[in-house]
C-alpha positions, 0 to 999 in steps of 0.5 A: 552810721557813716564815717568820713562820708563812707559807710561804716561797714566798708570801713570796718572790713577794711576795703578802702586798701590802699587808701588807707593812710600809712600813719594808720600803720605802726612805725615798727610794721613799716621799719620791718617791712623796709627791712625785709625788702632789704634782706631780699635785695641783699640775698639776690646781689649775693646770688648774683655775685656768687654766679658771677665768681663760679663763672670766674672761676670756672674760666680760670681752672681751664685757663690754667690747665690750659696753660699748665699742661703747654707749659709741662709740654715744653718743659719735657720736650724741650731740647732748645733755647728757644723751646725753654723761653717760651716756656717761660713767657708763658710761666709769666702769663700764668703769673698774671692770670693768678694775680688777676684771679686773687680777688675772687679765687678761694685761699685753698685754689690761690695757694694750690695754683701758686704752688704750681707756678712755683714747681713749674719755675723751679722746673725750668730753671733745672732744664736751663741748668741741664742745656749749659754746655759742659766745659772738656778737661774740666778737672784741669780747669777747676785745679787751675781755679783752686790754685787761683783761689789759695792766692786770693784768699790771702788776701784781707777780702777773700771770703766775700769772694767766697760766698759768690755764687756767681757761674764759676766752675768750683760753684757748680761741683760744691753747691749746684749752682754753676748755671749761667741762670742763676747767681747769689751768694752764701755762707757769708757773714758782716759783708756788703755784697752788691751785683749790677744790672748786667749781672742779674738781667732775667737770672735767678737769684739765690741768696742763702746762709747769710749773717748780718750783711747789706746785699744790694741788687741793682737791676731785673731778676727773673726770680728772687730767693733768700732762705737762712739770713739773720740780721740782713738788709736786702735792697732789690730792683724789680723782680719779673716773678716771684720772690720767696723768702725762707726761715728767715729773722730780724731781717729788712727787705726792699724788693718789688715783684709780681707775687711774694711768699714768706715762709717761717719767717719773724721780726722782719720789715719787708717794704714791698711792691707787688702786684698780687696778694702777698702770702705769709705762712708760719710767720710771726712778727711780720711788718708791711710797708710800700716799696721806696728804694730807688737807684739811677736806672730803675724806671728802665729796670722797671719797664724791662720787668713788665711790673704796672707801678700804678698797681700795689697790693703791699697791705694786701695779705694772705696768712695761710695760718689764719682763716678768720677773715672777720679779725686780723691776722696776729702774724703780721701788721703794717708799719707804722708811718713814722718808723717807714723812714728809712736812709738805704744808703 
């Protein structure tokens, strides 16, 4: 008996091959195998893409070793200006290898390089602080001040005065802040404080103990930290580095920077520009949305710091308290659209 013109035995033991019609085949063994195909693809893209991070990887631990250890070099060795600001061109340079490491570097190495980065800066600006000149008859000089300082404060506006942390020689005997590299202000309660481009150009800014107070920075610090503030709004031009904020609540922040840390930090809105992924860690209550302060001279502000403006991450962030990252982090969402209209001034 012959079927279809071939012989019925050829048919039966299957020899036509591929032949056959593939309606023949049930729609479901053809779905499986499509699948299959798919999962085939999926695993050798994931083996790539994994070969292709351990190589980045890899590139970035000596880079950074590489560049950590020149730096510590420096800063141990250091006896000149001139030794201390390539140390800090190249603390820069190790800042944007780790913010173009963020998309593939794992949380645990991110936050371990970061810690280092900051260790280092805070390094720097001690051995900065250690080559200022110290002032002779220094003692006679401070009780001139102080003598200075008892008229002034009876005045309606002294204690704005006060909380000034700027390079003042009674400042570097009572809190540690008399180096010309860093300014701020403290202990200062419902004041409106403000410094100028010249004042903050590359400096390090240390805000701390500060109560229901505008602090607005005009201009291009090289680091920025706000640590024990209640109820402020802080407006800040663009910050080379970094900026750190500390136990910090019910605070608004405009700042823009090369990376952001926020440590046991709540109920605080922070309009951000930033050029890494933002880091937030035991905190609660945090709110994100994109940077929109402006001032006359910040486009050149902005040019000095060295930030690209074409590159923010302001909605990209890492919660170090938060390891799922198939679900949200609960400690931080970003601002709604509606409640982002905000009149600085």
């Amino acid at each position: 008996m012959e079927t279809a013109g071939f012989p019925a035995a050829a048919v039966g033991n299957g020899e036509l091959g591929p032949q056959r019609d593939l309606s023949l085949v049930p729609e479901r063994l053809q779905r499986r195998e499509h699948e299959r195909q798919q999962e085939v693809e999926r695993r050798k893209q994931k083996r790539q893409d994994q070969e292709v991070e351990e190589e980045k990887s890899d590139f970035f631990a000596a880079a950074f070793a590489r560049e950590r250890a020149a730096v510590e070099e420096l800063l141990e060795g250091g006896e000149s200006v001139e030794q201390l600001e390539e140390a800090a061109a190249r603390l820069q340079g190790l800042q944007k290898l780790i913010n173009d490491a963020v998309l593939f570097l794992a949380a645990y190495d991110l936050r371990q390089g970061q810690e280092v980065l900051a260790r280092l800066q805070a390094a720097l600006a001690k051995r900065r602080e250690e080559m200022q000149p110290k002032k002779r008859f220094a003692f006679k000089t401070r009780r001139k001040d102080a003598a200075s300082a008892t008229k002034v404060d009876s005045a309606p506006r002294a204690p704005a005065a006060e909380g000034s942390l700027a390079s003042q020689p009674p400042l570097k005997e009572e809190g540690g802040f008399g180096s010309s590299w860093i300014c701020g202000f403290s202990n200062v309660q419902s004041q409106v404080l403000e410094k100028r481009a010249e004042e903050l150009h590359q400096r390090d800014v240390l805000l701390t103990q500060l109560s229901n107070c505008t602090i607005k920075l005009y201009g291009n610090p090289n680091t920025l930290r706000l640590t024990k503030a209640r109820g402020c709004t802080l407006l800040c031009g663009p910050v080379s580095t970094s900026v750190f904020l500390e136990d910090c609540s019910d605070c608004v922040l405009a700042v823009a920077c090369q990376q952001l840390r926020v440590h046991t930090t709540r109920d605080t809105r922070i309009f951000l520009q930033v050029t890494s992924r933002a880091i937030v860690e035991d905190c609660t209550g945090i709110q994100f949305a994109p940077y929109t302060w402006s001032y006359p001279g910040i486009d050149q502000d902005f040019e000095g710091s060295g930030l690209d403006r074409s590159k923010n991450n302001w909605n990209d962030v890492d919660d170090f308290n938060w390891l799922a990252r198939d679900v949200a982090s609960p400690n931080w969402s970003v601002l709604p659209e509606e409640e982002r209209r905000v009149q600085w001034d």
